[in-house]
C-alpha positions in Angstrom: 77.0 80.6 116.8 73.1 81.6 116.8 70.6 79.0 117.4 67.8 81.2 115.6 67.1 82.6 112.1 66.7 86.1 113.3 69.8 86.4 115.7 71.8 85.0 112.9 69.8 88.2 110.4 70.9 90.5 113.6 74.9 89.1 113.7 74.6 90.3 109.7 73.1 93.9 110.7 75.0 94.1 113.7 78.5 93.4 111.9 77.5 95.9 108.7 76.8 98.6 111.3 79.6 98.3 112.9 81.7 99.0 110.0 79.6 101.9 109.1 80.4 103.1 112.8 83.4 102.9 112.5 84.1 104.5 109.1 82.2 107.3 110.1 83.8 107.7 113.4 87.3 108.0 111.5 86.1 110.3 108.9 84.9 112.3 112.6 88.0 111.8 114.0 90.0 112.8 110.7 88.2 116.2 110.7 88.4 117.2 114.3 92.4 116.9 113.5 92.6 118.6 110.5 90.9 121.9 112.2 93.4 121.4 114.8 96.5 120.9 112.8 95.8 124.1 110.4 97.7 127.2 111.4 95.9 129.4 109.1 92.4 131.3 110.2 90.7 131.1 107.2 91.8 127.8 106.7 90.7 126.5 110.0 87.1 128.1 109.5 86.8 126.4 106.1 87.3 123.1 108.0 85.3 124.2 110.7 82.5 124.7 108.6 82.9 120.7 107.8 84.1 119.5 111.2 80.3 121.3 112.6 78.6 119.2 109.8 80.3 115.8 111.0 79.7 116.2 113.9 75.9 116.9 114.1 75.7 114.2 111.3 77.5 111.8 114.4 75.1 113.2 116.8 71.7 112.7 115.0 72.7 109.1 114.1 73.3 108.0 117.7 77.1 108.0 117.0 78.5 110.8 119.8 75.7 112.3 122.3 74.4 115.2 120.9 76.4 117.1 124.2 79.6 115.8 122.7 78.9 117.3 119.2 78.6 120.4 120.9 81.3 120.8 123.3 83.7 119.8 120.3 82.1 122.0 118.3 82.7 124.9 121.1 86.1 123.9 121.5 87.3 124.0 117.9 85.3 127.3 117.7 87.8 128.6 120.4 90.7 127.3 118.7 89.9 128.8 115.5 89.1 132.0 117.2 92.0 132.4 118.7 94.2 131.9 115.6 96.0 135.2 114.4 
């Protein structure tokens, strides 16, 4: 247990971020696999549309590296492109 006030205040921040984290990196997670699981084009690009939002959302709060975001973002762009 903390010995100070403010690492006790930084267990609380620290343990309500990490729940937001982790929330956020399902709902990421969630999306990535719905793109990948739809057979349909225009389908998939609806959810792309989302999946992009996600993941720069990840990005710009420190959640992925901003590479990641891209490189998923590439690859489900490839996989949607290729759907017939």
């Amino acid at each position: 247990m903390p010995n100070h006030k403010s690492c006790e205040k930084r267990m609380r921040t620290s343990e309500k971020q990490r729940v937001r984290n982790r929330a956020f990196r399902s709902q990421l997670r969630a999306a990535i696999k719905d793109v990948r699981s739809e057979s349909n084009k225009e389908e998939a690009a609806k959810k792309l549309e989302s999946a992009k939002q996600i993941l720069d959302k990840a990005a710009s709060k420190g959640l992925i590296h901003p590479r990641n975001a891209d490189r998923n973002k590439s690859r489900l762009a490839m996989y949607v492109n290729k759907l017939s």
